[in-house]
MDTraj code that builds the backbone (N, CA, C; nanometers):
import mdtraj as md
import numpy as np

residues = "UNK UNK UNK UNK UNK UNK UNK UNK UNK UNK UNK UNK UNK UNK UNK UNK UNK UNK UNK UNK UNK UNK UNK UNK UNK UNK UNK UNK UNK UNK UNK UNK UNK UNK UNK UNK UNK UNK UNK UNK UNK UNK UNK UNK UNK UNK UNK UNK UNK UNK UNK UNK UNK UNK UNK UNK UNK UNK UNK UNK UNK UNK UNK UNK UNK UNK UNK UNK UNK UNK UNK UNK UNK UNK UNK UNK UNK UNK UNK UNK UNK UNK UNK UNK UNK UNK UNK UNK UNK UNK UNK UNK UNK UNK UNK UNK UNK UNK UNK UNK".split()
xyz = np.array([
    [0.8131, 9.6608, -17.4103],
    [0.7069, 9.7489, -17.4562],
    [0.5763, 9.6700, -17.4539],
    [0.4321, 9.7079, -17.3898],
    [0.3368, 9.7005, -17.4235],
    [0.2952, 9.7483, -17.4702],
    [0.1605, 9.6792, -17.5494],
    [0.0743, 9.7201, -17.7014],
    [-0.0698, 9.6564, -17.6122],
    [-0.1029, 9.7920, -17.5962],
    [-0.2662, 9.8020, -17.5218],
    [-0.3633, 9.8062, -17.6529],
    [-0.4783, 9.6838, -17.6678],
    [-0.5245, 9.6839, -17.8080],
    [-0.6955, 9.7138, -17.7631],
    [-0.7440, 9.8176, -17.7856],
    [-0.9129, 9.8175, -17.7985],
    [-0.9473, 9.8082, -17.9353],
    [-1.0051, 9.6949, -17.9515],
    [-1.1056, 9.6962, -18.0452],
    [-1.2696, 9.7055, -18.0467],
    [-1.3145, 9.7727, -18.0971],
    [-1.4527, 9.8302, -18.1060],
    [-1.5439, 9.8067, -18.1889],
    [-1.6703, 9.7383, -18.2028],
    [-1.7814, 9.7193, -18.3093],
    [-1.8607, 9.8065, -18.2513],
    [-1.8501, 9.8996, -18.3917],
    [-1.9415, 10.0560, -18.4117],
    [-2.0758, 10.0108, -18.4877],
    [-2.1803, 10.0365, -18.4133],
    [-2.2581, 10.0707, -18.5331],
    [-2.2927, 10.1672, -18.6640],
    [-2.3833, 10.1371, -18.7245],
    [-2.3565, 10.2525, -18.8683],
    [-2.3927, 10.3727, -18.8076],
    [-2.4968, 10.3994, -18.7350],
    [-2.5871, 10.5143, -18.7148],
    [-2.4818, 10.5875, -18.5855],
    [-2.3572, 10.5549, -18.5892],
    [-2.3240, 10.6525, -18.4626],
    [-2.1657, 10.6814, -18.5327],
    [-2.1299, 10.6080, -18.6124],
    [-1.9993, 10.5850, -18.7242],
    [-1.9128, 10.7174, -18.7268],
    [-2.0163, 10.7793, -18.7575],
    [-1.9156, 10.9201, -18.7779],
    [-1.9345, 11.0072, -18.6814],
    [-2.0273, 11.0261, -18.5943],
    [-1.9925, 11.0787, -18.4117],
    [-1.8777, 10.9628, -18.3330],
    [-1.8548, 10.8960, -18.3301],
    [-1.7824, 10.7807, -18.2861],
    [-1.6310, 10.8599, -18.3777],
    [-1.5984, 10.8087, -18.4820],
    [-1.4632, 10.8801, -18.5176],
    [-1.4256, 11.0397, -18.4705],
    [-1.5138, 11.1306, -18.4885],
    [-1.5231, 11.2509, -18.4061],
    [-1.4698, 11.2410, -18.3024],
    [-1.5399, 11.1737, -18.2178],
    [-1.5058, 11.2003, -18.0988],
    [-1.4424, 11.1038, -18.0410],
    [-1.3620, 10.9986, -18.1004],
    [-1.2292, 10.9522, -18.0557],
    [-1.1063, 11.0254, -18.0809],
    [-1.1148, 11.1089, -18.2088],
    [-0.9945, 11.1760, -18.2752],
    [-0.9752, 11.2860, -18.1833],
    [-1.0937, 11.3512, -18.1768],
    [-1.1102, 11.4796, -18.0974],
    [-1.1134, 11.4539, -17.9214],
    [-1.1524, 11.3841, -17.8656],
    [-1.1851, 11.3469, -17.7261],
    [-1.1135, 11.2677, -17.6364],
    [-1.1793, 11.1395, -17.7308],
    [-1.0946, 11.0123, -17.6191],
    [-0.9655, 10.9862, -17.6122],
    [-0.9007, 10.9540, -17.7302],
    [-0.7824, 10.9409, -17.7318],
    [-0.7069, 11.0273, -17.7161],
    [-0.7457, 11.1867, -17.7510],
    [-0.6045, 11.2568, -17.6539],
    [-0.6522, 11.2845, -17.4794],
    [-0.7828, 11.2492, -17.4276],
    [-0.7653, 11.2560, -17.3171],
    [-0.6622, 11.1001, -17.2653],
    [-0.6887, 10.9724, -17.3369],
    [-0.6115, 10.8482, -17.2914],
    [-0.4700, 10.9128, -17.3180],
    [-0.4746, 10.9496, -17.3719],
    [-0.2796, 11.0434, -17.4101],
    [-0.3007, 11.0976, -17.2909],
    [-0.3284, 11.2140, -17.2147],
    [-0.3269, 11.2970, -17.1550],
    [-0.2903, 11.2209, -17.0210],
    [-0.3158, 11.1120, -17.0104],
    [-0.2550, 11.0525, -16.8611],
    [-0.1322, 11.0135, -16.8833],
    [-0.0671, 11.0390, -16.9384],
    [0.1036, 11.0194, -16.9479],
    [0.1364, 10.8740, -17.0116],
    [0.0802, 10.7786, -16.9753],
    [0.0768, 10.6889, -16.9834],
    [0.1720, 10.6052, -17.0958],
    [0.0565, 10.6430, -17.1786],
    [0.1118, 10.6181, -17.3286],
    [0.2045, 10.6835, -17.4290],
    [0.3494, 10.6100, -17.4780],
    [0.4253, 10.6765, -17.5520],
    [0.3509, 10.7746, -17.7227],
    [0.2823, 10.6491, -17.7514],
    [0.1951, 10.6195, -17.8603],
    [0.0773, 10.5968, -17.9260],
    [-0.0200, 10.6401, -18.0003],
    [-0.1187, 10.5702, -18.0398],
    [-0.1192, 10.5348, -18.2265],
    [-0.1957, 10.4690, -18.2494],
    [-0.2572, 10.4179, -18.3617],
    [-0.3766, 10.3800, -18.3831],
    [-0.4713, 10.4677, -18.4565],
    [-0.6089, 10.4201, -18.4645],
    [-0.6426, 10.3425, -18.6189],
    [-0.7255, 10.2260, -18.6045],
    [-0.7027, 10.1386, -18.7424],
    [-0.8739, 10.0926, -18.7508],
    [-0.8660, 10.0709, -18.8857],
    [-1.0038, 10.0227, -18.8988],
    [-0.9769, 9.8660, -18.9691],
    [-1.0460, 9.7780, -18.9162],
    [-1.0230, 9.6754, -18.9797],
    [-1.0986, 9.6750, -19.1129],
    [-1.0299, 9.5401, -19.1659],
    [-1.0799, 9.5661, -19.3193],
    [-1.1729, 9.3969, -19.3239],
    [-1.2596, 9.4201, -19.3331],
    [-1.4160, 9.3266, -19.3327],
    [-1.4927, 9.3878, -19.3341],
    [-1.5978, 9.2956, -19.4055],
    [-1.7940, 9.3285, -19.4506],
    [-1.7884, 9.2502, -19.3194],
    [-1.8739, 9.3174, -19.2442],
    [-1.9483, 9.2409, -19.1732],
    [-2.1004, 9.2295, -19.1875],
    [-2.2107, 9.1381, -19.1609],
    [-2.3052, 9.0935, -19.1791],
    [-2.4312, 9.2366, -19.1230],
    [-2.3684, 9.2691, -19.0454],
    [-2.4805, 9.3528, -18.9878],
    [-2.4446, 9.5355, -19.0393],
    [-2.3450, 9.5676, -19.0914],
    [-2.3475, 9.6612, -19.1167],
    [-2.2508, 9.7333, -19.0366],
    [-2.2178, 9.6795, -18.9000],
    [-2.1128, 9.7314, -18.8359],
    [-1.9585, 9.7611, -18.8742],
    [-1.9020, 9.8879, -18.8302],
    [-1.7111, 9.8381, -18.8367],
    [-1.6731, 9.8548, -18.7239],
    [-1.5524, 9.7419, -18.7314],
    [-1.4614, 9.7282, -18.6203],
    [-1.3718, 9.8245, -18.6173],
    [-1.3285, 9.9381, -18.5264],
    [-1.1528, 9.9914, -18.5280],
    [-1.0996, 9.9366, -18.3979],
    [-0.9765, 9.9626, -18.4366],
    [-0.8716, 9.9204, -18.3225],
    [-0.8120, 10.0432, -18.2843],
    [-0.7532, 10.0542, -18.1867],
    [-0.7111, 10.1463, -18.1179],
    [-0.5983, 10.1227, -18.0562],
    [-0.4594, 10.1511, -18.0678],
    [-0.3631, 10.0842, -18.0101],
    [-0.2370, 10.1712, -17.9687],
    [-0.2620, 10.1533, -17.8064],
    [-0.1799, 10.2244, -17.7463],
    [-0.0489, 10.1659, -17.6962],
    [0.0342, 10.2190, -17.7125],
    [0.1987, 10.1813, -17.6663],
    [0.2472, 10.2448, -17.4916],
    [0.2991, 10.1557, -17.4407],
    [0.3682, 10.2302, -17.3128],
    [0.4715, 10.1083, -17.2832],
    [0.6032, 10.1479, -17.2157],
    [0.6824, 10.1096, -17.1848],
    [0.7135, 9.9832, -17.1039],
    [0.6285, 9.9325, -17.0374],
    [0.5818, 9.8172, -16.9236],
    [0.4731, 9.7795, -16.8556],
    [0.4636, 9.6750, -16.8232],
    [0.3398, 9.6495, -16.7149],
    [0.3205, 9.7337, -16.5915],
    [0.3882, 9.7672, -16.5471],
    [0.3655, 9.8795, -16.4419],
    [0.2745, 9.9800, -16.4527],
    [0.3349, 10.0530, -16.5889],
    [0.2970, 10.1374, -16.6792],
    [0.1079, 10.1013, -16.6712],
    [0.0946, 10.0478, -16.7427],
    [-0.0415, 9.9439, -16.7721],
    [-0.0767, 9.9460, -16.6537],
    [-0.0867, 9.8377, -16.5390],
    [-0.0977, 9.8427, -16.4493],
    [-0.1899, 10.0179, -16.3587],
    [-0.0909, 10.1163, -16.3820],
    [-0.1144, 10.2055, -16.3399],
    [-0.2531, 10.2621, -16.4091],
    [-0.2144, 10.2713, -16.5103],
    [-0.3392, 10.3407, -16.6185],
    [-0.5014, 10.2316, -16.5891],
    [-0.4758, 10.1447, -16.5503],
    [-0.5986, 10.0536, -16.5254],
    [-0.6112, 10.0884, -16.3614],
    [-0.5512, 10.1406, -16.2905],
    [-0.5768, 10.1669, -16.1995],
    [-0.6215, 10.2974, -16.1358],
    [-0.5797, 10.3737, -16.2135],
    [-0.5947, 10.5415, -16.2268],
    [-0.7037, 10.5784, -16.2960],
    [-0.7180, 10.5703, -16.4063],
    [-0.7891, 10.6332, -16.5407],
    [-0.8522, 10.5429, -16.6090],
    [-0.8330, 10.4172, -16.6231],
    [-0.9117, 10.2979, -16.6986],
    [-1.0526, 10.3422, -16.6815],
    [-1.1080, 10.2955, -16.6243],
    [-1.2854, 10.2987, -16.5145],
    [-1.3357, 10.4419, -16.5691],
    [-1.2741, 10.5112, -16.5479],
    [-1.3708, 10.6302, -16.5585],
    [-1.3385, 10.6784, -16.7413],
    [-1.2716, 10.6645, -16.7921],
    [-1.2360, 10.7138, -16.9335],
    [-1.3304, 10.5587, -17.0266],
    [-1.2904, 10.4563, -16.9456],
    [-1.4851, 10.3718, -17.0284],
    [-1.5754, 10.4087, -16.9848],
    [-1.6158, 10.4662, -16.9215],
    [-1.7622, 10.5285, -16.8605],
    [-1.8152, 10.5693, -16.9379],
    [-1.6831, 10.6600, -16.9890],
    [-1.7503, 10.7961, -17.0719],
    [-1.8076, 10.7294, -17.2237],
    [-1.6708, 10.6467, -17.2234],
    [-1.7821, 10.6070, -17.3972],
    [-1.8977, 10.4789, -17.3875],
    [-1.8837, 10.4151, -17.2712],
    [-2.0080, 10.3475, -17.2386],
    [-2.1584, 10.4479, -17.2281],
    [-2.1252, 10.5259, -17.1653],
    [-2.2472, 10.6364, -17.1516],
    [-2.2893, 10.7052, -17.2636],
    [-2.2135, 10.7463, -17.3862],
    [-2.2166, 10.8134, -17.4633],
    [-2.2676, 10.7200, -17.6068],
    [-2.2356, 10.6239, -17.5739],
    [-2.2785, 10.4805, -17.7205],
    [-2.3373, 10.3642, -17.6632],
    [-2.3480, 10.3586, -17.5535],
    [-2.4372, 10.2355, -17.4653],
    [-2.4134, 10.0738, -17.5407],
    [-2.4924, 10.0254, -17.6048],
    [-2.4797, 9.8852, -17.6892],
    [-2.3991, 9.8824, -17.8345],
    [-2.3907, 10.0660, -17.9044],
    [-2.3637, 10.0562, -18.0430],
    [-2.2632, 10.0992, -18.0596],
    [-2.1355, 10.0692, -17.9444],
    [-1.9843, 10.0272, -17.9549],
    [-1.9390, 9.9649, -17.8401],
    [-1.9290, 9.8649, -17.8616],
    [-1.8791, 9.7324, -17.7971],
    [-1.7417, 9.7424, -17.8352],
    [-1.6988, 9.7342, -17.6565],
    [-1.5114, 9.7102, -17.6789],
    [-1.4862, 9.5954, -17.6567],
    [-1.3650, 9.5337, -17.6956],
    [-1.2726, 9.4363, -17.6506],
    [-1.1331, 9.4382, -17.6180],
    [-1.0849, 9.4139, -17.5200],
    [-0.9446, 9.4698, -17.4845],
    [-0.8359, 9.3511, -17.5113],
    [-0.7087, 9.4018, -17.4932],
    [-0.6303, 9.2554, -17.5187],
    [-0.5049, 9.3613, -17.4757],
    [-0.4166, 9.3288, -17.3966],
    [-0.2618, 9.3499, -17.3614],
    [-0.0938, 9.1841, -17.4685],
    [-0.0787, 9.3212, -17.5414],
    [0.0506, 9.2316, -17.5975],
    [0.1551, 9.2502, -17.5533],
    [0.2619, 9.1527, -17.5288],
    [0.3912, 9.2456, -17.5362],
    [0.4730, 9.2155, -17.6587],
    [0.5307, 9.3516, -17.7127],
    [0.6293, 9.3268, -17.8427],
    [0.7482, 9.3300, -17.7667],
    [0.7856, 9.1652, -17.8578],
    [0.9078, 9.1053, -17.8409],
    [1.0197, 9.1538, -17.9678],
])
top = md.Topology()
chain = top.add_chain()
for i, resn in enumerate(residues, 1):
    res = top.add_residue(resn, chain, resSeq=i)
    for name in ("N", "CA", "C"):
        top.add_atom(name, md.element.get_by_symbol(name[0]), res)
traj = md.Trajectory(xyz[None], top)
């Protein structure tokens, strides 16, 4: 099993359009490519200095293949959309685990 991890620093002023429209938008369109068995959306727990929060976002699928595919298919254009839509005031970071 892979554990596909986005983590995100939101700014304040977009905070609650940003949860909106991950609950409502992004993440069931990232569902919608088959891909993923699973999700989990998390907010980390820290003050940070500037006012920002981090969530995580963490999708499950069965193998690297799996992965593989979804970065090859749908990756590119499903960050577009929230690059275009939040520009500098949500910054992702990605990370691939595998649970052992």
């Amino acid at each position: 099993m892979i554990l596909y991890n986005v983590t995100i620093n939101v700014s304040p002023d977009i905070e609650e359009d940003f949860l909106q429209w991950m609950r409502e938008t992004h993440i069931p369109e990232v569902m919608a490519t088959g891909i993923f068995t699973e999700h989990k959306f998390c907010r980390l727990i820290h003050q940070s200095d500037d006012g920002s929060t981090n969530y995580a976002i963490q999708y499950f699928t069965e193998n690297m293949a799996k992965m593989q595919e979804y970065e090859s298919k749908h990756a590119n254009a499903l960050r577009a959309k929230t690059q275009e839509r939040y520009k500098d005031k949500a910054l992702a970071f990605r990370t691939l685990l595998e649970i052992l």
